[in-house]
MILUMTI-856844 format. One record per atom (N, C-alpha, C, O): residue in three letters; x, y, z. Coordinates in steps of 0.001 Angstrom, whole numbers, plus 500000, padded with zeros to 6 digits. Layout:
residues N
AlaXYZ
...
end
This chain:
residues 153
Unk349177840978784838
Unk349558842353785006
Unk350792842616784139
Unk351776841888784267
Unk350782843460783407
Unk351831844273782698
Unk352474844830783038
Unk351986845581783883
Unk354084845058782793
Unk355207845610783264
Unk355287846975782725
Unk355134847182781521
Unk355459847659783341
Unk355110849293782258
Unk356778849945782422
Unk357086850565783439
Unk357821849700781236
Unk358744850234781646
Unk359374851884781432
Unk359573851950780219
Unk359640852784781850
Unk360306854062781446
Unk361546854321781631
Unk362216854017782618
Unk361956855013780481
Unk363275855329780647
Unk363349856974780299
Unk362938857538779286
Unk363939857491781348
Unk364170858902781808
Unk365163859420782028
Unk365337859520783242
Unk366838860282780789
Unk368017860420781729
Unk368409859615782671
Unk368677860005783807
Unk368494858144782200
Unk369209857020782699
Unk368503856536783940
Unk369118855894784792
Unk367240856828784058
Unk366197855955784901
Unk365142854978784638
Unk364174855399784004
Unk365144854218784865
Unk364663853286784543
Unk363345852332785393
Unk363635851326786040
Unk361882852843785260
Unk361095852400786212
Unk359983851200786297
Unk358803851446786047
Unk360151850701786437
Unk359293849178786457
Unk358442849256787450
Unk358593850158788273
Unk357059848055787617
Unk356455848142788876
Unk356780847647789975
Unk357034846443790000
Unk356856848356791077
Unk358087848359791912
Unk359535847986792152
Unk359953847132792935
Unk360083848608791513
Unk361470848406791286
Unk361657849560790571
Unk361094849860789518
Unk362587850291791272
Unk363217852030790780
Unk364737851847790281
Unk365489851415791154
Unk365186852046789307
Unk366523851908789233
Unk366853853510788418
Unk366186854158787611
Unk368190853752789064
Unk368800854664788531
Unk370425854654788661
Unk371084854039789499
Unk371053855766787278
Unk372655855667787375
Unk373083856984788177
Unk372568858101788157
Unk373952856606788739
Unk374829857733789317
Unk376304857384789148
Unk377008856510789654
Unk376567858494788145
Unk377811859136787515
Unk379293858644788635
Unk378850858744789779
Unk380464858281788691
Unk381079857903789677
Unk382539857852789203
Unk382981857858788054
Unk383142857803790328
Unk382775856757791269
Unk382666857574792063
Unk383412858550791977
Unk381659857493793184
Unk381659857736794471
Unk382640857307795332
Unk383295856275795188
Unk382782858439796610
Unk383523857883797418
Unk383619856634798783
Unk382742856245799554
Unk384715856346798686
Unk384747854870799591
Unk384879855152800799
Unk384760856297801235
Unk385135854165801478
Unk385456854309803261
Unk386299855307803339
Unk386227856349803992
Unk387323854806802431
Unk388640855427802740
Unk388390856759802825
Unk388532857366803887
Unk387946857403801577
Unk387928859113801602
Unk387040859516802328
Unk386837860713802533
Unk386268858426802907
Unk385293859185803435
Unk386160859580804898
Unk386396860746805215
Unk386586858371805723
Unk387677858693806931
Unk388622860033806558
Unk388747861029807271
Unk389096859853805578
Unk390232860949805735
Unk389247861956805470
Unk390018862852805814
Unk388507862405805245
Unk387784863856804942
Unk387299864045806831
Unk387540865043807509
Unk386735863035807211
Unk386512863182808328
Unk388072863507809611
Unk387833864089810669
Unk388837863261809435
Unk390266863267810171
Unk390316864627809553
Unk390056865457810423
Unk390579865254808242
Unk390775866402808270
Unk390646867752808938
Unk389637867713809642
Unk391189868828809009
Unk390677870095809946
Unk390897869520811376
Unk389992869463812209
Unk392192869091811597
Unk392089868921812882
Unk390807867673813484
Unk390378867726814637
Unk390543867069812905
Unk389636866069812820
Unk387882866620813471
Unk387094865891814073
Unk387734867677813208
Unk386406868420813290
Unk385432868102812250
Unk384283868544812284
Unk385968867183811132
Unk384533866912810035
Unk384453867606809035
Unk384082867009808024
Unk384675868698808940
Unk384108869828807936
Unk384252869335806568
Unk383437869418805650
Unk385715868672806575
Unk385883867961805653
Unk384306866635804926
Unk383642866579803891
Unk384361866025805903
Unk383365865065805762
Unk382045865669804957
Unk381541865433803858
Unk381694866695806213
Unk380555867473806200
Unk380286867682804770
Unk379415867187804054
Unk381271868566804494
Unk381029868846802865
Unk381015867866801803
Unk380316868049800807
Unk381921866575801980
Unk381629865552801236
Unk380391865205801167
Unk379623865612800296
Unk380051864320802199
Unk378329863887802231
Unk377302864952801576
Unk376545864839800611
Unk377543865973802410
Unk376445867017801363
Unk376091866885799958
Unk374963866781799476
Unk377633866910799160
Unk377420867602798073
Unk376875865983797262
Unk376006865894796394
Unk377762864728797916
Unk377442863905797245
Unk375743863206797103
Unk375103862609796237
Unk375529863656798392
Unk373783863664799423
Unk373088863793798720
Unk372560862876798091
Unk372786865346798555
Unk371918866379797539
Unk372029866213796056
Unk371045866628795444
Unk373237865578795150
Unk373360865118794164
Unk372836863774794045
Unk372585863542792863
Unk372585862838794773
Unk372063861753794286
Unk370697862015794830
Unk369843861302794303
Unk370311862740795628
Unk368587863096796033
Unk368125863682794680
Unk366983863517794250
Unk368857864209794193
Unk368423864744792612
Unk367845863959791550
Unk366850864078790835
Unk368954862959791694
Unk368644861645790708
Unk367695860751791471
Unk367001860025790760
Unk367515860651792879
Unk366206860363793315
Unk364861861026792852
Unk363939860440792286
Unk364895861863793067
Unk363558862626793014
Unk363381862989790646
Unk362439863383789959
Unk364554862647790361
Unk364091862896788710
Unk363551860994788381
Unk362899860780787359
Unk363807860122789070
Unk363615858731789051
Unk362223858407789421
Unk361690857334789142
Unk361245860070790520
Unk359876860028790396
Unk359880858836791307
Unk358974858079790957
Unk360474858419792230
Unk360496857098793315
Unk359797858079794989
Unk360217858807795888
Unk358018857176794332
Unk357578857589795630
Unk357851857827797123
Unk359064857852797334
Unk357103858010798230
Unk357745857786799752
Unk357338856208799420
Unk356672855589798590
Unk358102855966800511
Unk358027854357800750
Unk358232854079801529
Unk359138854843801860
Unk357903852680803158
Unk358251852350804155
Unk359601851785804066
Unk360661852149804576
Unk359391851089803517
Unk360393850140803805
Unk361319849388802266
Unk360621848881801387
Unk362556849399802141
Unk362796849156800807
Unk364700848277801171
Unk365415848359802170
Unk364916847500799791
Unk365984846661799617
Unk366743847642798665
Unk365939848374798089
Unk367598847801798440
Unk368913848288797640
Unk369279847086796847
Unk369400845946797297
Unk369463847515795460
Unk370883846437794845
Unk371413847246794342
Unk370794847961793554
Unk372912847475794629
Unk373989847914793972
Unk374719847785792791
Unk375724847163793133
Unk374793848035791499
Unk375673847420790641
Unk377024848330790256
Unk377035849184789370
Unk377916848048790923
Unk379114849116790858
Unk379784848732789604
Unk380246847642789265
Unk379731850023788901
Unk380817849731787323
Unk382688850341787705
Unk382785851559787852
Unk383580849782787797
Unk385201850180787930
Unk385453850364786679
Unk385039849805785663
Unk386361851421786910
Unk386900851390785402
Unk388471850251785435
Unk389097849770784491
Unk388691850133786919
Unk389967849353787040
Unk389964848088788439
Unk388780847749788453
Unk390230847787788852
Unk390323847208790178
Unk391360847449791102
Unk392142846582791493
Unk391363848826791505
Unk392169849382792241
Unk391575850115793479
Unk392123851000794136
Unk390398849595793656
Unk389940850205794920
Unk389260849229795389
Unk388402848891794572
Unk389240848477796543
Unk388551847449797134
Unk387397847447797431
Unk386935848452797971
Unk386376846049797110
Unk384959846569796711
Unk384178846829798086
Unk383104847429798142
Unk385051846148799494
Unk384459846659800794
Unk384614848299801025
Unk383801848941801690
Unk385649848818800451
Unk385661850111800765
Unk384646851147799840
Unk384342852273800236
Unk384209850602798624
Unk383493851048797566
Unk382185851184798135
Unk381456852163797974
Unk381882850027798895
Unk380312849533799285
Unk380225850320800332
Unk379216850991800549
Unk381365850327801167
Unk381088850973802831
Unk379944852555802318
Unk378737852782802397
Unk381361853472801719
Unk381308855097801328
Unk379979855124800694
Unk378972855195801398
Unk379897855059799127
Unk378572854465798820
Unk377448854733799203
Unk376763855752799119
Unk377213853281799843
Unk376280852761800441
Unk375301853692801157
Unk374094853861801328
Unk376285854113801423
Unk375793855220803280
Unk375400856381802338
Unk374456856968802867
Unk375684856869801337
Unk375086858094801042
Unk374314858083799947
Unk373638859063799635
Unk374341856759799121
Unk373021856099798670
Unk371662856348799803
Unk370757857140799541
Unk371700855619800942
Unk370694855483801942
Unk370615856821802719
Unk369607857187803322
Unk371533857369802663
Unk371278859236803497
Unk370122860012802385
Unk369129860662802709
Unk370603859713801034
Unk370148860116799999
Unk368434860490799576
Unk367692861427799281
Unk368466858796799827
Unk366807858686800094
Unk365881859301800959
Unk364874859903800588
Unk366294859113802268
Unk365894860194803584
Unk365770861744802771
Unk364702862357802767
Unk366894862222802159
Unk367152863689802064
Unk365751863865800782
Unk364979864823800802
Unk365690862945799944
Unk364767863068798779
Unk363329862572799125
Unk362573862292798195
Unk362913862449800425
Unk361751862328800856
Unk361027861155800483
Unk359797861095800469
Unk362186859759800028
Unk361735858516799761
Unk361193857807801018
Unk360135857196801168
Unk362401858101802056
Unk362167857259803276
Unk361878858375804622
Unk362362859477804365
Unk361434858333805507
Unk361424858778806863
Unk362810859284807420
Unk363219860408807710
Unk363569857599807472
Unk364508857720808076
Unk365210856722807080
Unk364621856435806037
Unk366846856004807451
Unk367042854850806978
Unk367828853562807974
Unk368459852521807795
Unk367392854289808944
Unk367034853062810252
Unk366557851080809645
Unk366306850646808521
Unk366631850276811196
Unk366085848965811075
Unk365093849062810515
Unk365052848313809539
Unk363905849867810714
Unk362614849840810143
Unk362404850091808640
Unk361535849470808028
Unk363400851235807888
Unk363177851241806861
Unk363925850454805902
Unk363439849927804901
Unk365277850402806311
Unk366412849679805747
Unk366096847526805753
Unk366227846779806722
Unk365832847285804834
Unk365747846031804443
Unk366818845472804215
Unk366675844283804499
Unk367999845710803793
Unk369510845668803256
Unk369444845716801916
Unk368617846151801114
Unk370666845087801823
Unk371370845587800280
Unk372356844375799677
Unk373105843740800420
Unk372280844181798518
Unk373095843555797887
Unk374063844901796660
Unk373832846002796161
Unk375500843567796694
Unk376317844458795644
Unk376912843945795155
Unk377598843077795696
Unk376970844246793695
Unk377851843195792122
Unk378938844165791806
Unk378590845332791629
Unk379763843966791742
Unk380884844640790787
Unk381521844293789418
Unk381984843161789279
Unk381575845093788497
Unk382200844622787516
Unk383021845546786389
Unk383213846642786916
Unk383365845529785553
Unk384611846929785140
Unk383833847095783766
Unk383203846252783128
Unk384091848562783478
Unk383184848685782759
Unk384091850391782480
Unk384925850806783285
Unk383678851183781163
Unk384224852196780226
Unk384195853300781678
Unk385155853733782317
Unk382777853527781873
Unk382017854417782849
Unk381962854290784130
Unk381024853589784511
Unk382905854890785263
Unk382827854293786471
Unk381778854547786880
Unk381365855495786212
Unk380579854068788103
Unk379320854531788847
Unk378787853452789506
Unk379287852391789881
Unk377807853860789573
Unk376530852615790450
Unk375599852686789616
Unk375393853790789111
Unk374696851459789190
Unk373187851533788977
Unk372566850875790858
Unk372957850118791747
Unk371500851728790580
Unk370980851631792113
Unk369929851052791873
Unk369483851269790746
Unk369253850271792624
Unk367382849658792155
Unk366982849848793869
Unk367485849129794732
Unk366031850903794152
Unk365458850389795078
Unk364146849574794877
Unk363440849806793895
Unk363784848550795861
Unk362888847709795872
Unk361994847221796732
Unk362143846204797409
Unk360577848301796711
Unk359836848293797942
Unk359489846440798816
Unk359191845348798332
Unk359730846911800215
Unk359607845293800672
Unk358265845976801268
Unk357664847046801163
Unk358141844753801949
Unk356292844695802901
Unk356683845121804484
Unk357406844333805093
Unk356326846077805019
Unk356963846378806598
Unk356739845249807135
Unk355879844478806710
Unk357654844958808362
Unk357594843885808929
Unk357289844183810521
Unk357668845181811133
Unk356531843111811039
Unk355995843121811932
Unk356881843091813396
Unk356454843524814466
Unk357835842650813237
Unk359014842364814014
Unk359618844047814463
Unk359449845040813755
Unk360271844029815678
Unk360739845390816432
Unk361933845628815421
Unk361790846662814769
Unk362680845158815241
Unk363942845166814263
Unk363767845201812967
Unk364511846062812497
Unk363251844772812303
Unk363017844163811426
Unk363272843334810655
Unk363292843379809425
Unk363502842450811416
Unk364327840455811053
Unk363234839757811856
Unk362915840040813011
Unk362568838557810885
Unk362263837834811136
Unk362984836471812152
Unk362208835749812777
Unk364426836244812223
Unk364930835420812652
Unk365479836011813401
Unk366110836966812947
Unk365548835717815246
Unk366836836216816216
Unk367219835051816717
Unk366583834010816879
Unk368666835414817017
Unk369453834350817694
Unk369128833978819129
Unk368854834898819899
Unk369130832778819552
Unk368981832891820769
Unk369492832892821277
Unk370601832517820896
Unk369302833415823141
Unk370098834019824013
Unk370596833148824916
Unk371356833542825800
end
């Protein structure tokens, strides 16, 4: 079988495996908390963050042509232009509106145990701050959680 690759306004599509760039940096834990504490700590702040950042990367979802899908893995590749923001706080903010993202662009259902497979994340410094994103359809799993391995009780 042959690899059929495209490249589309910085998307990049292989058979199964979706990758795309988003422009950055996105925001981290940090801003994401303080937007949320803002207004008397009512959100609005937040609110409007997630949105705008939400609906902007559902964009670059849906121009990436990344079918619905059950169930899928994330890899992250975060570009810094410096190392001045810590890469747990990078991944936290991110992360979460990477995976809201998908939901909003009609990739996933939800991004719950069932759909959420996890995620890996590389960092490295680079001209252009952002993320390249790859989602990567997995096989649903049969399990209530969706982990094969539980601890025992």
């Amino acid at each position: 079988m042959s690899k059929r690759v495209t490249t589309h306004a910085r998307v990049q599509v292989t058979e199964q495996r979706y990758r795309f760039w988003v422009q950055g940096p996105l925001p981290g834990q940090n801003e994401i908390v303080k937007a949320a504490k803002g207004f008397g700590g009512r959100g609005y702040g937040y609110s409007r963050l997630k949105k705008a950042w939400t609906q902007s990367i559902a964009w670059l979802v849906k121009a990436a042509r990344i079918p619905p899908l059950k169930r899928v893995r994330l890899e992250f590749e975060w570009v810094h232009a410096n190392r001045r923001r810590d890469k747990d706080n990078v991944e936290g903010g991110g992360a979460k509106l990477a995976w809201d993202s998908l939901v909003v662009a009609g990739v996933l259902k939800n991004d719950g145990w069932k759909q959420n497979a996890g995620s890996t994340h590389t960092h490295t410094l680079g001209p252009k701050p952002g993320v390249w994103i790859t989602v990567i359809p997995v096989a649903a799993s049969n399990s209530r959680l969706g982990s094969s391995s539980t601890p025992p009780r």
